[in-house]
C-alpha positions as CSV (number, residue, x, y, z in Angstrom):
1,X,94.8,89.2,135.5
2,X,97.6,91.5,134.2
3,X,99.5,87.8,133.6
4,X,96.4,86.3,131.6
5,X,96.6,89.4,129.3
6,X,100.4,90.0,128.7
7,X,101.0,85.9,128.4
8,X,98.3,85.8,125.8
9,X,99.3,88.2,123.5
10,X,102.6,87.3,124.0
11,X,101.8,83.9,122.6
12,X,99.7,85.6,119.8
13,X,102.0,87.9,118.5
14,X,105.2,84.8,118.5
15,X,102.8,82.9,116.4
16,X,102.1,85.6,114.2
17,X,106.0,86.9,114.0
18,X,107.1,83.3,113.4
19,X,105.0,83.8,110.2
20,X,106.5,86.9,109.2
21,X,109.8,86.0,110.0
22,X,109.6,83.1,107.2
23,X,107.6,84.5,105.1
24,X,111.0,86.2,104.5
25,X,113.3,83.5,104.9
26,X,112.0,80.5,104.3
27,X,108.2,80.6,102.5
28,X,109.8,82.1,99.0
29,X,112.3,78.8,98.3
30,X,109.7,76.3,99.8
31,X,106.3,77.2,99.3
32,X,106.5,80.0,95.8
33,X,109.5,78.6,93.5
34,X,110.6,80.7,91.0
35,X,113.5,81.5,88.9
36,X,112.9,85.4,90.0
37,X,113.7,85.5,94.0
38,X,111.9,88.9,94.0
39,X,109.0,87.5,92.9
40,X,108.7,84.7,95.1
41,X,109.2,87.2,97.9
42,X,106.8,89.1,97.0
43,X,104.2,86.0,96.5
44,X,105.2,85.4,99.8
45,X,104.6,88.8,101.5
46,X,101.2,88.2,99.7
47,X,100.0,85.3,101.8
48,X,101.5,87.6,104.8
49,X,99.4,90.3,104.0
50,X,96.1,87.8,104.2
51,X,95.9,87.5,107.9
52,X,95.3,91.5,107.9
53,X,92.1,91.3,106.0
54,X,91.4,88.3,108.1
55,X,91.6,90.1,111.6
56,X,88.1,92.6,111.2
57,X,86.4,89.3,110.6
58,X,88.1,88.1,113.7
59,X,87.2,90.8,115.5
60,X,83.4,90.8,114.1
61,X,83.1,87.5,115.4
62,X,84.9,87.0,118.7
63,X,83.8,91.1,119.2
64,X,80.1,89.3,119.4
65,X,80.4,86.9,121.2
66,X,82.9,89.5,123.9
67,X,80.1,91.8,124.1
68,X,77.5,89.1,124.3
69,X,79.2,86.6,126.5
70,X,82.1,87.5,128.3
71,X,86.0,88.5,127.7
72,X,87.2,85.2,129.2
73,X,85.3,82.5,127.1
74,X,86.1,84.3,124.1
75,X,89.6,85.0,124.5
76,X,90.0,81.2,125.6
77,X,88.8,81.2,122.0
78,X,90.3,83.4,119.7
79,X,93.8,81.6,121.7
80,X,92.3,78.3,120.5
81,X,92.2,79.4,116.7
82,X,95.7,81.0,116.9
83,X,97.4,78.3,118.0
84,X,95.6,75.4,116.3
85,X,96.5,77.5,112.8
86,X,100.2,77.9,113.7
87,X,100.7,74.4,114.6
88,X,99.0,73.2,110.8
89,X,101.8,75.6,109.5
90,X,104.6,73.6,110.9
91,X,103.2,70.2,109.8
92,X,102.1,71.2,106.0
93,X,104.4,69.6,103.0
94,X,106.0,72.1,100.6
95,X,105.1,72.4,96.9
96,X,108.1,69.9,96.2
97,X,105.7,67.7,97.8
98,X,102.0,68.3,97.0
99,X,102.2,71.2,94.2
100,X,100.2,74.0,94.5
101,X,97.8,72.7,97.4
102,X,100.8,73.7,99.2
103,X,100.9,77.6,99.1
104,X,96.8,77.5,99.1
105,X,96.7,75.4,102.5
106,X,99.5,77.8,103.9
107,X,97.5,81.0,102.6
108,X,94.5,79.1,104.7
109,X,96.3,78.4,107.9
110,X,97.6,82.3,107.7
111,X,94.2,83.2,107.5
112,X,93.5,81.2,110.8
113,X,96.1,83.5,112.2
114,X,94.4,86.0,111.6
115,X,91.3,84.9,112.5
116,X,92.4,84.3,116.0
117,X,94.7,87.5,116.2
118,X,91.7,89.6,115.4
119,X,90.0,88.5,118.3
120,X,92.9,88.3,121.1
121,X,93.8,92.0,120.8
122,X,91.0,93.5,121.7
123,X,89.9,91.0,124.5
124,X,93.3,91.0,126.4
125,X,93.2,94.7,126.4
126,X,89.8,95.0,127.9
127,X,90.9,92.5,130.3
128,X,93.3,95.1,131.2
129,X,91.5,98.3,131.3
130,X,88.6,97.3,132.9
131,X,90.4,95.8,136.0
132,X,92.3,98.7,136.0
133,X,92.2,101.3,139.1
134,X,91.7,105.1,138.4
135,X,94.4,106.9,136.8
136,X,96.1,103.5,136.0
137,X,94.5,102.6,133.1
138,X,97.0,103.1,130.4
139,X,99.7,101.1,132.8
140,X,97.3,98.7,132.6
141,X,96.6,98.8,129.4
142,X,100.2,98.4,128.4
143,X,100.6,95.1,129.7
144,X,99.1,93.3,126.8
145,X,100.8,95.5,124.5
146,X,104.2,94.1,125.9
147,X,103.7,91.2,124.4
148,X,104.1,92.2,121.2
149,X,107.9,92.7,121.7
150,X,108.1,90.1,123.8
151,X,106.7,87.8,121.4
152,X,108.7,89.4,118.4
153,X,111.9,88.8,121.0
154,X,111.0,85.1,121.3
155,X,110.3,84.4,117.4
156,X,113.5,86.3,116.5
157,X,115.8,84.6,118.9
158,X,114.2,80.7,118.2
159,X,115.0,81.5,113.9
160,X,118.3,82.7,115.4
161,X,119.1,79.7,117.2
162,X,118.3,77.8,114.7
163,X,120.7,79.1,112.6
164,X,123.6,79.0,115.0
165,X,122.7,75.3,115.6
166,X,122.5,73.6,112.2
167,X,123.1,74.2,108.5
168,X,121.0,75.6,105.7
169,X,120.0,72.1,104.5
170,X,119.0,71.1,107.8
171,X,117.2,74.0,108.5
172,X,115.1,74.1,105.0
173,X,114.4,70.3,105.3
174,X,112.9,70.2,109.3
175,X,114.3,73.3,111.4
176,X,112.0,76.2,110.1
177,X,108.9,73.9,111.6
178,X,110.2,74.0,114.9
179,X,108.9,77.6,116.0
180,X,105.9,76.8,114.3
181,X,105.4,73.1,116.4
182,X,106.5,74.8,119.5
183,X,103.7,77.2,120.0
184,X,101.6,74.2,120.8
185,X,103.4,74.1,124.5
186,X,102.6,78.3,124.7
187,X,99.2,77.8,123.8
188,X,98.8,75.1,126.6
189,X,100.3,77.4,129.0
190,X,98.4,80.3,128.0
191,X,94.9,78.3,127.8
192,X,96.2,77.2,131.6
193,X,96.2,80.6,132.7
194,X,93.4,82.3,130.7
195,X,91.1,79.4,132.4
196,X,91.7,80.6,135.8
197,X,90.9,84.4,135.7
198,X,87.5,85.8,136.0
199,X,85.0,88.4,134.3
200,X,86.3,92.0,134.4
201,X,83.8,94.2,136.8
202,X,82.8,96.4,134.1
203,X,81.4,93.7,131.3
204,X,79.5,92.4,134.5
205,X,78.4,95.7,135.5
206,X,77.0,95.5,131.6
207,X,75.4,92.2,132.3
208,X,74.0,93.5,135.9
209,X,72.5,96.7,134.2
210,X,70.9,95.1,130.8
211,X,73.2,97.2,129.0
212,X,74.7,94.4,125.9
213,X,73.3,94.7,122.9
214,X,71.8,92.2,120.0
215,X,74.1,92.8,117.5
216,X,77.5,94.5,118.7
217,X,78.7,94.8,115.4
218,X,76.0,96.7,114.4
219,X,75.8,99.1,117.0
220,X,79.3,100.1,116.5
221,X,79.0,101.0,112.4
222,X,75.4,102.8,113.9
223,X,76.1,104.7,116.8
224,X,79.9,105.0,116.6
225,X,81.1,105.3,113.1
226,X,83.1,108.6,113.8
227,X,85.4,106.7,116.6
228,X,85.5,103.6,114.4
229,X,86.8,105.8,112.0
230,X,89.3,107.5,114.6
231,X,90.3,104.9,115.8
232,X,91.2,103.2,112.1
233,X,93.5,105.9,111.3
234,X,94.9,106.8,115.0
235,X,96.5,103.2,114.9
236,X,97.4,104.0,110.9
237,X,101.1,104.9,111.6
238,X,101.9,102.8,114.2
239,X,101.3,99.5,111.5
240,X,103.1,100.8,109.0
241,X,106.2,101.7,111.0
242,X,106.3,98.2,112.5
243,X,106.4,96.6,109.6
244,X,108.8,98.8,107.8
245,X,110.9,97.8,110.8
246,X,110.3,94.4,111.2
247,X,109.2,92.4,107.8
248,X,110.7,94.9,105.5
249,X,114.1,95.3,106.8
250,X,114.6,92.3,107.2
251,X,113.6,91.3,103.8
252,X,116.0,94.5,102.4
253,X,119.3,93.8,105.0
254,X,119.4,90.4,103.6
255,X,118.9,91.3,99.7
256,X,120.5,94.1,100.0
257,X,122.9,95.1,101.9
258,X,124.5,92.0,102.3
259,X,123.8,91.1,105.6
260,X,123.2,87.2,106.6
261,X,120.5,86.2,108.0
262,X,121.9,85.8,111.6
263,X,123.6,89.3,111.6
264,X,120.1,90.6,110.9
265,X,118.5,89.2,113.0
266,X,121.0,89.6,115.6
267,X,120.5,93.3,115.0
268,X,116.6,93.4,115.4
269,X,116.9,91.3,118.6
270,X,118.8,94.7,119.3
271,X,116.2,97.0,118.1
272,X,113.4,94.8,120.1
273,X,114.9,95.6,123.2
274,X,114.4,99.6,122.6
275,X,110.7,98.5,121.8
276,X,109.9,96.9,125.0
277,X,112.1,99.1,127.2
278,X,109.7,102.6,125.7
279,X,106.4,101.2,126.0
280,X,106.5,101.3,129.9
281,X,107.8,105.2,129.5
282,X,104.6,105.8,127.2
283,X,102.0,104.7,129.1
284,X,103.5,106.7,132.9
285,X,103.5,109.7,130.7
286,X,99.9,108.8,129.3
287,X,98.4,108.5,132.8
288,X,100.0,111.8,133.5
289,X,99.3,113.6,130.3
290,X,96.6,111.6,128.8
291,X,96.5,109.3,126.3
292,X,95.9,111.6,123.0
293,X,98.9,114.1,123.9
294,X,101.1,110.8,124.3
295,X,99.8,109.2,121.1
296,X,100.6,113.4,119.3
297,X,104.3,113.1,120.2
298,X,105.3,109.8,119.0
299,X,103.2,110.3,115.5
300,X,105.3,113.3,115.2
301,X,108.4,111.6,116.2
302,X,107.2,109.0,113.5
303,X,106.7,111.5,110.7
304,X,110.5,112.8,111.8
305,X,112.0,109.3,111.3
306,X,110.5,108.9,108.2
307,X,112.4,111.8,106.4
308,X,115.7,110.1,107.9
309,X,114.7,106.6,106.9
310,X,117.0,106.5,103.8
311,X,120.4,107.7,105.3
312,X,119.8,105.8,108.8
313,X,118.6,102.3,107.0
314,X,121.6,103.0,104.2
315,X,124.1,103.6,106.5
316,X,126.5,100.5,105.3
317,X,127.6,99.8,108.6
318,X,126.2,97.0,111.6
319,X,126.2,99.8,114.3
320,X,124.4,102.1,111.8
321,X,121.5,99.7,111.8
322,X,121.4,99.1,114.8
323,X,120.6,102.8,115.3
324,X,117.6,102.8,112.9
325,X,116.7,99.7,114.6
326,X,117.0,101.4,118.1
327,X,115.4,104.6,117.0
328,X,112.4,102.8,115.0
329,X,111.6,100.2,117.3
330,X,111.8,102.5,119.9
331,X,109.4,105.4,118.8
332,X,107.2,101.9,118.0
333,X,106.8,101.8,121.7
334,X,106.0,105.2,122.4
335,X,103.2,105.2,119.8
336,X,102.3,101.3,120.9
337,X,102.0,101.9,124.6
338,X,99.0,103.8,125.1
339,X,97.2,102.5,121.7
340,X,95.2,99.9,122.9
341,X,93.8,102.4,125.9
342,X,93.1,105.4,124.1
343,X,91.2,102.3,121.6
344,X,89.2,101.0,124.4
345,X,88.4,104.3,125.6
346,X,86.3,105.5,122.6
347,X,83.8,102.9,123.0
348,X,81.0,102.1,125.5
349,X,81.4,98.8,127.7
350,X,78.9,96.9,125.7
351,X,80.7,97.3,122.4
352,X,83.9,98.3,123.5
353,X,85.7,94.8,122.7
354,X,83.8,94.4,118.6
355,X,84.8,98.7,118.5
356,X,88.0,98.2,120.1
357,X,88.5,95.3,117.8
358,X,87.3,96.4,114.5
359,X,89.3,99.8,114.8
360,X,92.6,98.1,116.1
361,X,92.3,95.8,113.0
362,X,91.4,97.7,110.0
363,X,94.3,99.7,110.8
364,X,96.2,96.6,110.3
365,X,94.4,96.3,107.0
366,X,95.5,99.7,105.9
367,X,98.6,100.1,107.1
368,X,99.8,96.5,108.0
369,X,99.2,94.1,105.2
370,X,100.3,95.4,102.1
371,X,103.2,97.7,103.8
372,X,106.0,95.5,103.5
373,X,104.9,94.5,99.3
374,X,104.6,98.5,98.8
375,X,107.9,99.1,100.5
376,X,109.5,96.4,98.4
377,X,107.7,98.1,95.5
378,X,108.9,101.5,96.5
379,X,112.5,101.0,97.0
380,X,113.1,98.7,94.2
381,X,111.4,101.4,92.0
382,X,112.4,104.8,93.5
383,X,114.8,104.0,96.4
384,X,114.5,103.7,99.8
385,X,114.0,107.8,100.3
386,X,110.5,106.9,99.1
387,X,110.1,104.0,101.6
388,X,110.5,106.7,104.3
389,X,108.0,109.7,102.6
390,X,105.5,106.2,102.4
391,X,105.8,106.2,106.5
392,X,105.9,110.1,106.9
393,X,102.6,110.0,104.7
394,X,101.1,107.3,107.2
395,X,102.1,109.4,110.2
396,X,100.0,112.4,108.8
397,X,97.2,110.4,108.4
398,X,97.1,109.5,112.4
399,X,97.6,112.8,113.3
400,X,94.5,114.5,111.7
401,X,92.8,111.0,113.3
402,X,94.5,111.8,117.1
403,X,93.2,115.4,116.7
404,X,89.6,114.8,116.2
405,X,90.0,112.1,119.1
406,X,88.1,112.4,122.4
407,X,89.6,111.6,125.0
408,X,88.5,110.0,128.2
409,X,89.8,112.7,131.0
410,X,88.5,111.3,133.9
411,X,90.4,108.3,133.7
412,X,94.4,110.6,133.2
């Protein structure tokens, strides 16, 4: 069970970090030509930034059918739609081939991403939680959120060896397809594994007890707008910091401050491995502590990173960034760990995956999508001091959401 819900998002978030990953690299030659590189970047980050406004209509429509039918079915789903999407990606022609079509059938199959992302999330955490024994649940619940590094681990070090392995012209011409062409094996594997497990005892505790609901969706904006809203804005920080440290560096270490692509990413592989190794250490301290006082911490940790972002980023040396990296990927798994419980726990079983969902994913609206174009804006306009007050700012947000939280006690 705990494999069904780490391997899945693992898969998930490879597929959508692929994306990002050339969206940076590779999109802004192929897909936007333009005699400004800035502003095929930024067209770029554009058609990154759609998948976030896709994911609450993700979650509004596998959230129904999670409450209504079952976790399992529907994260067999929401896999499905991911997978299918990111395999179309790695087969599309460029705009040297068919034009425009080109960067409208890649916007579409981004979309599909996020279709299918907006659905996994909450599903693989519920299937998490609610298998989880008392005062386990947020080391349960940070099993699916491991495979977000893990999957940013495997997408980084596929781009990477695809760079030590051939040359630029090879790789424009075929290599960058190859992540995207590759999923299709993860996806089997994943479908493999997510057809085996069974219903968590708490959705058939709903089921036993009458307790679903017509309209899920509904029910949440009704009965549970304040958590929605919590929820939106407790998450806030920990999108915008992920992307500042993912998508946005990477786009800036490579425009400007003249590191290569490999070196880069070499250094984030780095940084990734401070992710994964904190979000373990988050969620023992959350079943010790609780889940709010965990989720406090790290937003303040967040807010003191941001006022160092310029001189650590700046630093002009590799074991400089690898330090912001470090420090920014790992306060990303402090906050990251005990998310997806603290999400789960403000909703009711019978709307607890379209709540969990919905909240996890407009935070990715507001704080996700448009974060790496407003850093570029930001730093190209003011410097990257500003970049840093942008994540600061973010970090407040969450931390007037985490203190009108509720927290769940009897489950610390």
């Amino acid at each position: 069970m705990l494999f069904a819900s780490l391997i899945g998002t693992t898969i998930e978030f490879f597929d959508f970090y692929i994306y990002a990953t050339a969206a940076v690299l590779v999109f802004p030659k192929l897909f936007f030509p333009s005699a400004d590189p800035a502003s095929a970047t930024l067209q770029s980050l554009a058609t990154f930034a759609l998948a976030f406004f896709a994911r609450p209509v993700g979650s509004a429509v596998f959230g129904h059918f999670g409450d209504r039918v079952g976790r399992k079915a529907t994260l067999v789903a929401a896999l499905l739609t991911m997978g299918l999407s990111t395999v179309a990606i790695g087969l599309l022609p460029t705009h040297h081939s068919i034009g425009i079509a080109a960067p409208i059938l890649l916007a579409l199959c981004r979309f599909g991403q996020g279709l299918g992302l907006g659905g996994e999330w909450g599903g693989a955490v519920l299937l998490a939680t609610e298998n989880a024994p008392p005062g386990k649940r947020a080391w349960y619940g940070m099993f699916p959120q491991l495979g977000a590094p893990i999957g940013f681990f495997l997408s980084t070090g596929i781009f990477l060896l695809l760079t030590d392995t051939m040359g630029d012209e090879a790789f424009f011409a075929w290599g960058w397809r190859v992540p995207f062409l590759a999923s299709a094996v993860l996806v089997f594997v994943g479908l493999w594994v997510r057809l085996r497990i069974s219903e968590t005892p708490a959705f058939q505790r709903a089921i036993d007890h009458h307790e679903r609901v017509r309209l899920p969706m509904l029910e949440v904006l009704i009965k549970h707008p304040r958590a929605l809203v919590a929820g939106t804005f407790a998450a806030l920080a920990t999108f915008v910091l992920f992307y500042l440290m993912t998508v946005f560096a990477l786009s800036w270490g490579t425009s400007q401050l003249g590191y290569s692509r490999e070196q880069f990413l070499q250094l984030q592989l780095g940084g990734v491995l401070c992710f994964a190794a904190t979000i373990p250490l988050s969620a023992v301290f959350a079943d010790r502590r609780g889940r709010r006082l965990a989720m406090i911490l790290s937003t303040l940790a967040i807010m003191l990173f941001g006022i160092f972002f310029a001189p650590l980023f700046a630093t002009g040396s590799a074991w400089g960034t690898l330090l912001f990296l470090g420090l920014g990927l790992g306060i990303m798994g402090l906050t990251y760990g005990p998310l997806g419980t603290i999400l789960a726990e403000m909703f009711p079983t019978p709307v607890r995956y379209t709540g969990a969902s919905l909240a996890f994913n407009l935070a990715g609206i507001f704080g996700a999508s448009l974060a790496p174009y407003i850093a570029t804006w930001l730093a190209g306009r003011y410097g990257l001091a500003y970049v840093g007050y942008y994540l600061a700012a973010a970090a407040a947000l969450t931390l007037i959401a985490l203190l009108a939280v509720r927290e769940d006690r009897s489950a610390v």
